[in-house]
C-alpha positions as YAML, in Angstrom:
chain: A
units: angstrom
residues:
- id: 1
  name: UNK
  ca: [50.03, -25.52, 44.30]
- id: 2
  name: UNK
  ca: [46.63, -26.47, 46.07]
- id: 3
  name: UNK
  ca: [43.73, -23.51, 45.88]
- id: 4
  name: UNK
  ca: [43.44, -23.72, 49.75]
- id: 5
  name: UNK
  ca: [43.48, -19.87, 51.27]
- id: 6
  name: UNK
  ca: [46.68, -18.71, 52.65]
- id: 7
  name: UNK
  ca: [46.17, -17.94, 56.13]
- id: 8
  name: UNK
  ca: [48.21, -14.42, 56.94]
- id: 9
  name: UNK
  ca: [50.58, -15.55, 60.04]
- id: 10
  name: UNK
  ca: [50.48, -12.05, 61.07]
- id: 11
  name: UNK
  ca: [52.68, -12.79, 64.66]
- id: 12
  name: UNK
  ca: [55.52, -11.46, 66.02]
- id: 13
  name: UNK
  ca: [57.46, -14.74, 67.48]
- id: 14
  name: UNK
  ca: [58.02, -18.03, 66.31]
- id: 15
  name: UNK
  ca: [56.23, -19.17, 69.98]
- id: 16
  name: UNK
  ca: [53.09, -17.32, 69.08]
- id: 17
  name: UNK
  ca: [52.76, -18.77, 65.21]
- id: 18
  name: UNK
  ca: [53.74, -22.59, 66.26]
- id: 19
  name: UNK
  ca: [50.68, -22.32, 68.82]
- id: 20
  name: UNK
  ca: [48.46, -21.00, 66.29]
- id: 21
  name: UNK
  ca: [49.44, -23.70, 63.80]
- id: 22
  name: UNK
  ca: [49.41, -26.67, 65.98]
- id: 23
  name: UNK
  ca: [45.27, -26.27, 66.47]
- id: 24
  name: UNK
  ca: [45.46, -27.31, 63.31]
- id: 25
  name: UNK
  ca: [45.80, -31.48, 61.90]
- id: 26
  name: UNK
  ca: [46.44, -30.86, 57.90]
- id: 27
  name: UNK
  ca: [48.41, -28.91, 56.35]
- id: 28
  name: UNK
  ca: [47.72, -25.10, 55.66]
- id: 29
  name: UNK
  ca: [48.71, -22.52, 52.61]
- id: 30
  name: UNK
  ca: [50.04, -20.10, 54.94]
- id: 31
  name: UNK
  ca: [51.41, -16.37, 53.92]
- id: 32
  name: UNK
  ca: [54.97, -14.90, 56.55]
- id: 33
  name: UNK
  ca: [55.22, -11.31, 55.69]
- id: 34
  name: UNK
  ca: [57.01, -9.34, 57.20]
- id: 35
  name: UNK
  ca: [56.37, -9.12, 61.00]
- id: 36
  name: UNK
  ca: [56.98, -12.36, 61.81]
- id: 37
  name: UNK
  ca: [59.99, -13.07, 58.65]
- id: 38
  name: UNK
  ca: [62.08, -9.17, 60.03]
- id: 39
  name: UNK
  ca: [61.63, -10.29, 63.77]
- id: 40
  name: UNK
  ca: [62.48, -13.78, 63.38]
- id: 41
  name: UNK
  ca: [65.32, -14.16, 59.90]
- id: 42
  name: UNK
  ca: [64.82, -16.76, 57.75]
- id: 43
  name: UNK
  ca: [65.00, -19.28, 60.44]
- id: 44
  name: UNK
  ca: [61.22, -18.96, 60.27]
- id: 45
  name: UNK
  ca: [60.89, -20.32, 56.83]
- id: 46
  name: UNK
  ca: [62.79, -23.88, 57.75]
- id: 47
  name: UNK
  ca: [60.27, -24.01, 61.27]
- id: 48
  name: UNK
  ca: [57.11, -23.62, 58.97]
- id: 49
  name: UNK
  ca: [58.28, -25.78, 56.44]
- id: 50
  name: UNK
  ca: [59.11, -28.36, 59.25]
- id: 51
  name: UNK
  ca: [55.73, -28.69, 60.02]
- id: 52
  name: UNK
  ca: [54.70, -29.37, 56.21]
- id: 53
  name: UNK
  ca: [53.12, -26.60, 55.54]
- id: 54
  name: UNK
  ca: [53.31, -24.33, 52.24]
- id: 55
  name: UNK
  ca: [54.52, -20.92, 52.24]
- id: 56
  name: UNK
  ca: [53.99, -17.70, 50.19]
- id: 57
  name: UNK
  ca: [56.70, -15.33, 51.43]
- id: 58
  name: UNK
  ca: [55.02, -11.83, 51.19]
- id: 59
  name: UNK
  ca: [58.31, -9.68, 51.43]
- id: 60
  name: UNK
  ca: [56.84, -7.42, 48.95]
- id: 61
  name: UNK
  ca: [60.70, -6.29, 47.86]
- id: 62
  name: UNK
  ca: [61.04, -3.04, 45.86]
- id: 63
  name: UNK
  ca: [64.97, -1.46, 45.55]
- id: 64
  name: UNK
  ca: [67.34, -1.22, 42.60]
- id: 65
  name: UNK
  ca: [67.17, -4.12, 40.55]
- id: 66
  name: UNK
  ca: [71.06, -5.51, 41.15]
- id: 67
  name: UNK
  ca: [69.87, -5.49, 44.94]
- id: 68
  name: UNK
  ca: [66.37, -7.34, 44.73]
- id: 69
  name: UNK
  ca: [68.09, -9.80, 42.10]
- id: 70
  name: UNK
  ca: [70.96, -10.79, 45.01]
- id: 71
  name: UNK
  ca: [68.07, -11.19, 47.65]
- id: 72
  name: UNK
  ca: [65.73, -13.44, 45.17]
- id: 73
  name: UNK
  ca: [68.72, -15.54, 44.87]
- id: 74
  name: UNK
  ca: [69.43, -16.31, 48.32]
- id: 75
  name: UNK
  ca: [65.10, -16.42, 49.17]
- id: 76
  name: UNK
  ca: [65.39, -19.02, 45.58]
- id: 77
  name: UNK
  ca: [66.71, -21.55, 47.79]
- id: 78
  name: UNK
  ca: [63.54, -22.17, 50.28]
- id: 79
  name: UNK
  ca: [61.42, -24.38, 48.91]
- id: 80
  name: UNK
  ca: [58.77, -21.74, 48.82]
- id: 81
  name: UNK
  ca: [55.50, -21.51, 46.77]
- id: 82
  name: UNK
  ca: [55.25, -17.75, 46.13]
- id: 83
  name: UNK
  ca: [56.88, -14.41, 46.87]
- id: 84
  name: UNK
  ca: [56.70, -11.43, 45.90]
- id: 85
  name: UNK
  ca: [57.75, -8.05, 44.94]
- id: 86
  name: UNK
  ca: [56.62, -4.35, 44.21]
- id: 87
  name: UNK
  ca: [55.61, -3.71, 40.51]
- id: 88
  name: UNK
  ca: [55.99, 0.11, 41.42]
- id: 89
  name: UNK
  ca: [59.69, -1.27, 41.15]
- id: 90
  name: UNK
  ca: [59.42, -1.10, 37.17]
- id: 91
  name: UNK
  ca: [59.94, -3.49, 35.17]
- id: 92
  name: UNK
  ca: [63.90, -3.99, 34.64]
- id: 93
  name: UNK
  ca: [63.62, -4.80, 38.84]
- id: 94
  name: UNK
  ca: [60.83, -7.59, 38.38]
- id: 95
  name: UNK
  ca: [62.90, -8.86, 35.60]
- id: 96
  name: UNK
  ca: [66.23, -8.95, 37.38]
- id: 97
  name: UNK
  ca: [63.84, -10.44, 40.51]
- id: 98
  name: UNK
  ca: [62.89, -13.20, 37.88]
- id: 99
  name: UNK
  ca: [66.30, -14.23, 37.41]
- id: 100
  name: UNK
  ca: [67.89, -14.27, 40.42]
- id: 101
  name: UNK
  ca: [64.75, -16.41, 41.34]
- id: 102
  name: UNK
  ca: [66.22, -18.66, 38.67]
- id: 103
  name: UNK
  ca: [69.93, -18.24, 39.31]
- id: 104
  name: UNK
  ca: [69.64, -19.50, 42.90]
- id: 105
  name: UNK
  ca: [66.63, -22.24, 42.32]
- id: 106
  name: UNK
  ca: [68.38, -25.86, 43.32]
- id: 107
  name: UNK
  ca: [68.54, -28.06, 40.32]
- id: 108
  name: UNK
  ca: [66.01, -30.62, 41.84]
- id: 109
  name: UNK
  ca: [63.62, -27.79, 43.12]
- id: 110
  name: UNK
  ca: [61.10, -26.44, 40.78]
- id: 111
  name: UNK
  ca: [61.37, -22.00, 40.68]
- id: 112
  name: UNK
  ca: [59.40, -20.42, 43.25]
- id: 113
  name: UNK
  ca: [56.45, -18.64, 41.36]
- id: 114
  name: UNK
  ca: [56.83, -14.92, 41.31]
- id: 115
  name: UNK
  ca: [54.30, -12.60, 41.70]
- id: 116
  name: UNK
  ca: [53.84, -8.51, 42.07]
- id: 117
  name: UNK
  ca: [52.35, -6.55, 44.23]
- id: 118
  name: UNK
  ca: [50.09, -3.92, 42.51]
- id: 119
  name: UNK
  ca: [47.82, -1.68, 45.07]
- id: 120
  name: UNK
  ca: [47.63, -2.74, 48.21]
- id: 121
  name: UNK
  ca: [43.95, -3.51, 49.33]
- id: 122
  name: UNK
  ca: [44.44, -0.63, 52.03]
- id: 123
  name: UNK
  ca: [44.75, 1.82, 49.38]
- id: 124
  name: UNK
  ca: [41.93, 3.96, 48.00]
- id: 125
  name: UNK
  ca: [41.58, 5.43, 45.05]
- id: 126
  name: UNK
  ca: [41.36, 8.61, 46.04]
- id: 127
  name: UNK
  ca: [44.89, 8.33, 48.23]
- id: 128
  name: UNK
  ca: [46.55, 7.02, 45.08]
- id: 129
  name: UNK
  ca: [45.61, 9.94, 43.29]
- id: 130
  name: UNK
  ca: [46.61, 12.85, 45.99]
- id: 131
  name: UNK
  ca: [49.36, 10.59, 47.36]
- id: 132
  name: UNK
  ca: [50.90, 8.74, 44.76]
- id: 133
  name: UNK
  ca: [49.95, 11.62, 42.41]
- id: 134
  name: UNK
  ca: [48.68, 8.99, 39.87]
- id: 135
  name: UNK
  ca: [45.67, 10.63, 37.96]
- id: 136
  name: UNK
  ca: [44.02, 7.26, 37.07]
- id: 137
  name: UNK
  ca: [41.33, 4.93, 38.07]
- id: 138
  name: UNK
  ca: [42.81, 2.11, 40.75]
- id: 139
  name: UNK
  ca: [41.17, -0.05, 38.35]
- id: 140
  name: UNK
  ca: [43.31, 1.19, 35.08]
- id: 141
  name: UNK
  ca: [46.79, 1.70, 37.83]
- id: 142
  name: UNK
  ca: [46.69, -1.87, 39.02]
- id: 143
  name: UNK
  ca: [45.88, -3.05, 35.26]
- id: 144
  name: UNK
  ca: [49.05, -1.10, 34.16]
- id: 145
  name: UNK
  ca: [50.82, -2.75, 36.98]
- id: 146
  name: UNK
  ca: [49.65, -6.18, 36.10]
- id: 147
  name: UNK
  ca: [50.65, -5.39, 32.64]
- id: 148
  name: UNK
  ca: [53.95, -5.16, 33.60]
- id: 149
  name: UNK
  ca: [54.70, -7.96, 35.41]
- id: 150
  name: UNK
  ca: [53.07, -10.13, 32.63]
- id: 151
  name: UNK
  ca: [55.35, -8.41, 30.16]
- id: 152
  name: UNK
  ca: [58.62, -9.36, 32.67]
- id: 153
  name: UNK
  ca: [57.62, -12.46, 32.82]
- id: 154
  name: UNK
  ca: [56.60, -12.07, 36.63]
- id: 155
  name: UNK
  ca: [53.61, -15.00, 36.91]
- id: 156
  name: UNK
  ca: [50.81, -12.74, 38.67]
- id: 157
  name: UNK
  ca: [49.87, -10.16, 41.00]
- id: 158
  name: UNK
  ca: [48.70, -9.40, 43.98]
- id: 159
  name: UNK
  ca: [45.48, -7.01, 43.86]
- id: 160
  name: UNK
  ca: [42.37, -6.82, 45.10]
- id: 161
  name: UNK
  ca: [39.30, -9.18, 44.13]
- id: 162
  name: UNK
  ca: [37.75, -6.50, 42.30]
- id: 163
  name: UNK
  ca: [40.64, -5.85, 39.84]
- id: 164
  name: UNK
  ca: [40.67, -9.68, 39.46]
- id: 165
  name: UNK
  ca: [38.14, -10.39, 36.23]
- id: 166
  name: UNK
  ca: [39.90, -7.25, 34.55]
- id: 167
  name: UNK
  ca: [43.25, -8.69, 35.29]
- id: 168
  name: UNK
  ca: [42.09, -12.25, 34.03]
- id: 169
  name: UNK
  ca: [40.45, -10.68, 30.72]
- id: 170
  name: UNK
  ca: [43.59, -8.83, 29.69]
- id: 171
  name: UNK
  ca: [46.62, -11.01, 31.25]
- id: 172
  name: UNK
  ca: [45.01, -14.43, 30.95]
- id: 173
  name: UNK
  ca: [43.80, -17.15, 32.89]
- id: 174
  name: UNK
  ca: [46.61, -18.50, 33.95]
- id: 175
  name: UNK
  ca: [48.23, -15.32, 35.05]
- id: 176
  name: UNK
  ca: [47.75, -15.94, 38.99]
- id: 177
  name: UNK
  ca: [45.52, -13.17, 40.89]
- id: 178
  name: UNK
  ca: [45.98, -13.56, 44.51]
- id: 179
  name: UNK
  ca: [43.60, -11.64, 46.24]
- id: 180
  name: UNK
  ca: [44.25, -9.98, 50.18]
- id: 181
  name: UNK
  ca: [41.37, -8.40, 51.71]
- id: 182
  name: UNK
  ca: [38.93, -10.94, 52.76]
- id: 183
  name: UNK
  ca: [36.54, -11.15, 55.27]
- id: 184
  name: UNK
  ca: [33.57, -12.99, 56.25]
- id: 185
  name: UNK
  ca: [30.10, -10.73, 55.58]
- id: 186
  name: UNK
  ca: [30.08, -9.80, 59.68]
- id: 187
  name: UNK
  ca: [33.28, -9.48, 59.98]
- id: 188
  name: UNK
  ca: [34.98, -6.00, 60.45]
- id: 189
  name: UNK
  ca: [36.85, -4.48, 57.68]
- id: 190
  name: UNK
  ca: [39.92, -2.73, 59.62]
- id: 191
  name: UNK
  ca: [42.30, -1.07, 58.07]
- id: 192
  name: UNK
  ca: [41.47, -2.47, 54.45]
- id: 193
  name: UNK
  ca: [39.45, -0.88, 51.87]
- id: 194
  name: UNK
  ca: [38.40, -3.13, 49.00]
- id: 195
  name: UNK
  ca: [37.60, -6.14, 50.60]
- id: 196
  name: UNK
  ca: [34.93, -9.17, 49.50]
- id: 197
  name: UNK
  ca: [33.73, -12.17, 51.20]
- id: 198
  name: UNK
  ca: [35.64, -15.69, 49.83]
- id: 199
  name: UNK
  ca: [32.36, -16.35, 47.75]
- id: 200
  name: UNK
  ca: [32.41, -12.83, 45.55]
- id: 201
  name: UNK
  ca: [36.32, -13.15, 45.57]
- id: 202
  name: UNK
  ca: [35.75, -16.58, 43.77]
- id: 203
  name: UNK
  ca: [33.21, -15.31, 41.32]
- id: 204
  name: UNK
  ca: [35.13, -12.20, 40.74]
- id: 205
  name: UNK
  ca: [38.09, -14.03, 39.16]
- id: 206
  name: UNK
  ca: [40.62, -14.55, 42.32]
- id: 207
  name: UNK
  ca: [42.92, -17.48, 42.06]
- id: 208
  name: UNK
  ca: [44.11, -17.43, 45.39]
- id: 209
  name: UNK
  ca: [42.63, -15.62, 48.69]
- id: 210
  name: UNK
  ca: [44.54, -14.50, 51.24]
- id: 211
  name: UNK
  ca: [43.09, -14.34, 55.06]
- id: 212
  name: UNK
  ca: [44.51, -12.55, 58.43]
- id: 213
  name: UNK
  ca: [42.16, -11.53, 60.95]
- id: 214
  name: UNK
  ca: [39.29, -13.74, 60.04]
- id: 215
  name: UNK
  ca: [41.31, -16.57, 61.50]
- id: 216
  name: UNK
  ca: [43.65, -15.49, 63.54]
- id: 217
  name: UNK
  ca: [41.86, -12.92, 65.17]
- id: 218
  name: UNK
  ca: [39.07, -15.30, 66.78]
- id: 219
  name: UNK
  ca: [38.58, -17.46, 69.24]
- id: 220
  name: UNK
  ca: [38.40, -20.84, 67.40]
- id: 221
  name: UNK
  ca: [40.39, -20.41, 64.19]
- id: 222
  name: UNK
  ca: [39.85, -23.77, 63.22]
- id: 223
  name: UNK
  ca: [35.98, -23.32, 62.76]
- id: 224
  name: UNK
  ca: [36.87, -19.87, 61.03]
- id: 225
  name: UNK
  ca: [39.19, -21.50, 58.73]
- id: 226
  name: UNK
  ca: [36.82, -24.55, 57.59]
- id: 227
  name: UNK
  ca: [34.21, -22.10, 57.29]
- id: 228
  name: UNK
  ca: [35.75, -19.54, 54.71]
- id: 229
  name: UNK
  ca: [37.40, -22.89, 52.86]
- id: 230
  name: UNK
  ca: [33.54, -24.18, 52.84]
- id: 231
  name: UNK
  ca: [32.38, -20.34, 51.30]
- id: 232
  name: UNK
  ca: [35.67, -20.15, 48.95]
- id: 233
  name: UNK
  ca: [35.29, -23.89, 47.58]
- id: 234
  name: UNK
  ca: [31.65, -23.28, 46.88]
- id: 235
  name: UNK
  ca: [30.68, -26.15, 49.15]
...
């Protein structure tokens, strides 16, 4: 895996993402969740791919474990870089993800890196204690969360950059933070909460950034994209 950003192809139609992507000459670390994977099937995957770029499938899954296990199985066979699932599934459900990740892996293919969702970056603390009725700091939730995965042999999360040098203290360097929830300093912050700018997600400890609306929301993505790559490399 390159460092590049993943750029969130937050579209609704296979017509709408192929335009966006072919303003663009190299290939691109892009993220399908799940408005463009649940309207389109898995068709989508092979179309991206087709165009050489990499893909972290953000399907965030979170059911019993027997269920999630059949699912990373069949996802096992795209030649994917990352997915995902919910640590609020517990940890028998990001173990059974783990294998099926294995079980279904091609023997020439090398296992799709596995990674868990912790809090999403729209979440406050203050929701996740009246909501979630979890009487914690985010910060010591998203730890426990991280913890977990590490223990089920998950190989990071997803949180926010400001859980990321916390994460990286207690789980290890290698244990891959990717980081949602970045925008440019004048950009607006929409529905997210604990967002940073590329260069304080770097410092703060993020492996890998993830970025929607920055891009895709302007009128020359390519510019936006070169200059959050320029911010993120340190350049």
């Amino acid at each position: 895996m390159n460092q590049k950003p993943f750029i969130a192809l937050d579209f609704p139609s296979w017509e709408k993402t192929s335009i966006f992507l072919d303003q663009f000459s190299e290939s691109l670390n892009v993220k399908v969740g799940m408005e463009l994977y649940l309207q389109n099937g898995p068709v989508i995957i092979e179309k991206i791919l087709n165009k050489n770029h990499r893909i972290f499938l953000d399907l965030k899954l979170h059911d019993i474990p027997n269920t999630v296990y059949g699912a990373m199985k069949g996802l096992a066979g795209f030649d994917l870089d990352l997915i995902n699932v919910h640590a609020a599934g517990g940890g028998m459900m990001m173990e059974k993800a783990l294998e099926g990740l294995h079980a279904g892996t091609p023997a020439n293919h090398s296992r799709t890196k596995l990674i868990a969702v912790t809090q999403l970056t729209s979440t406050t603390e203050e929701q996740m204690q009246e909501e979630q009725l979890i009487p914690k700091t985010i910060n010591e939730s998203v730890l426990h969360y991280a913890t977990l995965a590490k223990m089920a042999g998950l190989d990071g999360v997803v949180c926010s950059p400001h859980e990321s040098s916390l994460i990286k203290e207690h789980c290890g360097v290698d244990f891959i933070r990717v980081t949602p929830g970045i925008r440019l300093a004048d950009d607006q912050k929409g529905d997210q909460k604990r967002v940073t700018t590329p260069r304080m997600a770097k410092e703060m400890g993020s492996s890998y950034i993830v970025v929607g609306r920055s891009i895709t929301g302007t009128c020359n993505p390519v510019e936006a994209y070169e200059r959050i790559v320029h911010e993120w490399e340190g350049l």
